[in-house]
SEBA-543247 format. One line per field, with one value per residue (C-alpha): residue number from 1; residue in one letter; x, y, z. Coordinates in steps of 0.05 Angstrom, whole numbers. Layout:
# residues N
baro: (NUM;...)
torti: (a;...)
px: (X;...)
py: (Y;...)
pz: (Z;...)
//
This chain:
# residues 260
baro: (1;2;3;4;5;6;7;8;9;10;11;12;13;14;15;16;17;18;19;20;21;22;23;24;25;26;27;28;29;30;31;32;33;34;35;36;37;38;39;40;41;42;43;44;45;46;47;48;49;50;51;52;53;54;55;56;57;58;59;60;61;62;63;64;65;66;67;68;69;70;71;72;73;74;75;76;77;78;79;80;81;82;83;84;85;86;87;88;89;90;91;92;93;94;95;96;97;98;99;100;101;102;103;104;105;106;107;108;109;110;111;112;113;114;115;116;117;118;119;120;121;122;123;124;125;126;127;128;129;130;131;132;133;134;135;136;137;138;139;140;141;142;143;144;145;146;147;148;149;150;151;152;153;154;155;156;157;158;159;160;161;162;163;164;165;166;167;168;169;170;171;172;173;174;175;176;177;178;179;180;181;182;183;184;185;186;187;188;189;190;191;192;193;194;195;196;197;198;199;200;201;202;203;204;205;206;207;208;209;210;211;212;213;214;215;216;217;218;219;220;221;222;223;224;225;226;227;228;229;230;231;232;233;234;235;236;237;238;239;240;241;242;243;244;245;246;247;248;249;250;251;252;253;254;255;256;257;258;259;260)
torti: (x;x;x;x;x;x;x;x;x;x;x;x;x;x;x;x;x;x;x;x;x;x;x;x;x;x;x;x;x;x;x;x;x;x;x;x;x;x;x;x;x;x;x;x;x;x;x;x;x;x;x;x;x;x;x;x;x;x;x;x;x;x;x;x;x;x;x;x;x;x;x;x;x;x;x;x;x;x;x;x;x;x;x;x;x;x;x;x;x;x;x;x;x;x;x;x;x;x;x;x;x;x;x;x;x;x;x;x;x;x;x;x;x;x;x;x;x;x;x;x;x;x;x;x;x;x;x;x;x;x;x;x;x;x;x;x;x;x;x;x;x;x;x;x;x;x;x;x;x;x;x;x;x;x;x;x;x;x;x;x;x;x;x;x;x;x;x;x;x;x;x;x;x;x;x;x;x;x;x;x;x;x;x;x;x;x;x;x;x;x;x;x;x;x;x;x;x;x;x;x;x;x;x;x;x;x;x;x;x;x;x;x;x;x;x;x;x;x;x;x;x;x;x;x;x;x;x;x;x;x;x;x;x;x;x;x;x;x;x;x;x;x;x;x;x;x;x;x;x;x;x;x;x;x;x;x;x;x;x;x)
px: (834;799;781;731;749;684;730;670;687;668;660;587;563;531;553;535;469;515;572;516;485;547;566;506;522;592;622;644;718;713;719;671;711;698;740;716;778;846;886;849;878;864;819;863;927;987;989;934;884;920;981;941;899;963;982;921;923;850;808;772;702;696;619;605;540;496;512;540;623;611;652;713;711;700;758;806;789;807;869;895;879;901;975;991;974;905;862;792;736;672;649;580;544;493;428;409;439;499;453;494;567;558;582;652;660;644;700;746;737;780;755;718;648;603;537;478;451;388;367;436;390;361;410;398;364;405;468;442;458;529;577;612;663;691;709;741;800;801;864;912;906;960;1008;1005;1059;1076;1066;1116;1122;1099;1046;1056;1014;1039;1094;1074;1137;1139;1150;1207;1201;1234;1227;1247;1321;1322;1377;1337;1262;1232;1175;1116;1145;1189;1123;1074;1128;1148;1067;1058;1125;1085;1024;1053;1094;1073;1078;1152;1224;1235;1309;1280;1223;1282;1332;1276;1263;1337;1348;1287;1321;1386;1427;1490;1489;1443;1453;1414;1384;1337;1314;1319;1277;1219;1210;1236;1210;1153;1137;1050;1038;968;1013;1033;1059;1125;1120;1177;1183;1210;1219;1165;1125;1053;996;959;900;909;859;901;934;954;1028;1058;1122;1168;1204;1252;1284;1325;1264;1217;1192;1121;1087;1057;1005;1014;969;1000)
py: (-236;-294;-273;-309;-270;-291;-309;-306;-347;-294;-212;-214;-249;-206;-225;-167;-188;-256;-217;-173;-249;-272;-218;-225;-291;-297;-306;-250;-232;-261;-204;-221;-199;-213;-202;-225;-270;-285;-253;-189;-127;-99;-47;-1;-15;-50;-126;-184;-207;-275;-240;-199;-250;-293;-230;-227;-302;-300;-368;-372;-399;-392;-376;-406;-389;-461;-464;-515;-503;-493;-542;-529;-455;-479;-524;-472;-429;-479;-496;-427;-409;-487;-471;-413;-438;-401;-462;-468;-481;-479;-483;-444;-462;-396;-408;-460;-495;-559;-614;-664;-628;-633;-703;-676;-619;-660;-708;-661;-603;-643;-622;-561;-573;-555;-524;-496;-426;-428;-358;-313;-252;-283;-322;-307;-368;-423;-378;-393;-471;-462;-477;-414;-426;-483;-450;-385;-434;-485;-502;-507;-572;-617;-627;-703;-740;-810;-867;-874;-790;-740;-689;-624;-557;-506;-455;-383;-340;-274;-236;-181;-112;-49;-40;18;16;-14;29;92;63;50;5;41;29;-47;-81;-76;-105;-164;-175;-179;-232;-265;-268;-297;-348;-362;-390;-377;-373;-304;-309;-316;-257;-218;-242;-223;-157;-149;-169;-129;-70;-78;-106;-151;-175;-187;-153;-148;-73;-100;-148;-93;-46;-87;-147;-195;-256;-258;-198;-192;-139;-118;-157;-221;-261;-287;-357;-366;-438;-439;-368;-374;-308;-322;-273;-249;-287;-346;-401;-472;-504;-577;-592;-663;-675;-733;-772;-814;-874;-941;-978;-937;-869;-842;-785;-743;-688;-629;-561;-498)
pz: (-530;-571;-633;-690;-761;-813;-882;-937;-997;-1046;-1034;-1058;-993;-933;-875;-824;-797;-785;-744;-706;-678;-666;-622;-586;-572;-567;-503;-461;-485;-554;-608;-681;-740;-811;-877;-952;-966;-929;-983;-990;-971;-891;-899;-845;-855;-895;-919;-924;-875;-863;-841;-792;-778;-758;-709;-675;-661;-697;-702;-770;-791;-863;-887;-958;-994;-1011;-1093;-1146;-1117;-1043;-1032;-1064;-1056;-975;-971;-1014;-960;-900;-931;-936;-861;-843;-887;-849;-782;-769;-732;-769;-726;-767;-844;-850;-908;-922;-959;-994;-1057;-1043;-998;-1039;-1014;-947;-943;-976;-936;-867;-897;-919;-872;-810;-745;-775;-752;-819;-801;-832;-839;-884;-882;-878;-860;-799;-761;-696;-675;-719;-682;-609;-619;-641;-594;-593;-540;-565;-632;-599;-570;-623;-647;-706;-743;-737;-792;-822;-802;-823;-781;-731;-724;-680;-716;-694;-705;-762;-737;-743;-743;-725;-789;-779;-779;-764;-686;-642;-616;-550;-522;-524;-529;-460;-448;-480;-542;-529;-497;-552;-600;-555;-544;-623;-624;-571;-607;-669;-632;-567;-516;-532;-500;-465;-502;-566;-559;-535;-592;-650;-622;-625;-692;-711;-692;-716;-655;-669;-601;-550;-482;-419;-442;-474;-419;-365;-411;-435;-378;-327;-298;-244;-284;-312;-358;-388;-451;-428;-377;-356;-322;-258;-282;-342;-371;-428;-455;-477;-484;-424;-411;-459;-467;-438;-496;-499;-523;-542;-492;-521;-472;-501;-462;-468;-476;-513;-535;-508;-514;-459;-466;-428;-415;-401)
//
């Protein structure tokens, strides 16, 4: 499910009356989340909002209040999410203060749009002309590649923890594993969601127990899907993304962009 998570630059910022307009205007399936920092604490649960962030395959607007360092607190903030493979869509700028910033943070902000909200406790109308579905499915930034190279997007690996055994767990417990591997790194192999699970848990050796247990091709859980054609796990319902293919020949290299 597409998810916007609100980063605030600083913990003294209110952003509630922000996410209640957003999720009046939000597209239908797109959760509103908001967190005061990427490396702060979850409130519910163990490690850092990034890393669950990263799980949830979460799209991130930052929201800077208008002030003397908006932005370099801003662009901190896009960094961080843009390091770790979150995609950035937006760079709210709350109240006023930093006219003469916005130039750096268009510059410096990539394909972040940077928008305006003068009055952070009443946003509804400013919200209704943001283009809300285009930021739930925006997309990692490319890493810079020289000239000559392909860019590609960050890689988000799956980070490994202990799993249920495979041998004795049946699917209840193996699919919403393989969905979170999915989630981190898809779309991805079926052999590799099936070979981190196994590692996870402890397995030398990967046998077809785990692959009878959890899923099979042709197979469409409430999870994810499993694609006839070429064996590839990716999250139920996923918005289209667009992949570089590089075809290589005698005469040339080219690149061709694919959606799947």
């Amino acid at each position: 499910m597409p998810e916007l998570l609100l980063v605030s630059t600083t913990q003294g910022l209110d952003v509630r009356d922000l996410v209640r307009a957003l999720e009046r205007q939000a597209p239908e399936g797109v959760t509103v989340r908001s967190a005061p920092g990427l490396l702060t604490p979850v409130r519910d649960g163990d490690g850092l909002v990034r890393d669950a962030a990263r799980r949830r395959g979460a799209t991130v607007v930052v929201v800077a209040p208008g002030g003397a360092d908006v932005a370099n607190h801003a662009l901190l903030t896009v960094e961080g999410a843009r390091s770790v493979g979150l995609p950035v869509a937006a760079v709210v700028v709350a109240g006023p203060g930093g006219a003469d910033q916005r130039a750096v943070l268009r510059e410096h902000a990539g394909a972040a749009a940077v928008v305006d909200l003068p009055d952070p406790q009443t946003p509804s109308s400013t919200v209704a002309g943001w283009p809300l579905s285009e930021w739930a499915v925006a997309e990692p930034a490319p890493v810079g590649a020289a000239p000559g190279e392909v860019a590609l997007a960050p890689y988000s690996a799956w980070e490994l923890r202990p799993v249920p055994d495979p041998r004795a767990a049946g699917r209840g417990a193996i699919d919403p594993v393989l969905a979170e591997i999915v989630a981190a790194e898809g779309p991805i192999l079926a052999s590799r969601a099936y070979g981190l699970y196994n590692k996870a848990s402890g397995g030398k050796k990967l046998t077809s127990a785990l692959e009878t247990a959890a899923a099979v091709p042709t197979t469409v859980t409430s999870f994810f899907e499993v694609p006839t054609a070429n064996d590839t796990l990716m999250v139920a319902v996923s918005p289209e993304r667009k992949v570089m293919s590089l075809r290589c020949s005698a005469a040339k290299p080219s690149l061709e962009t694919l959606t799947v």
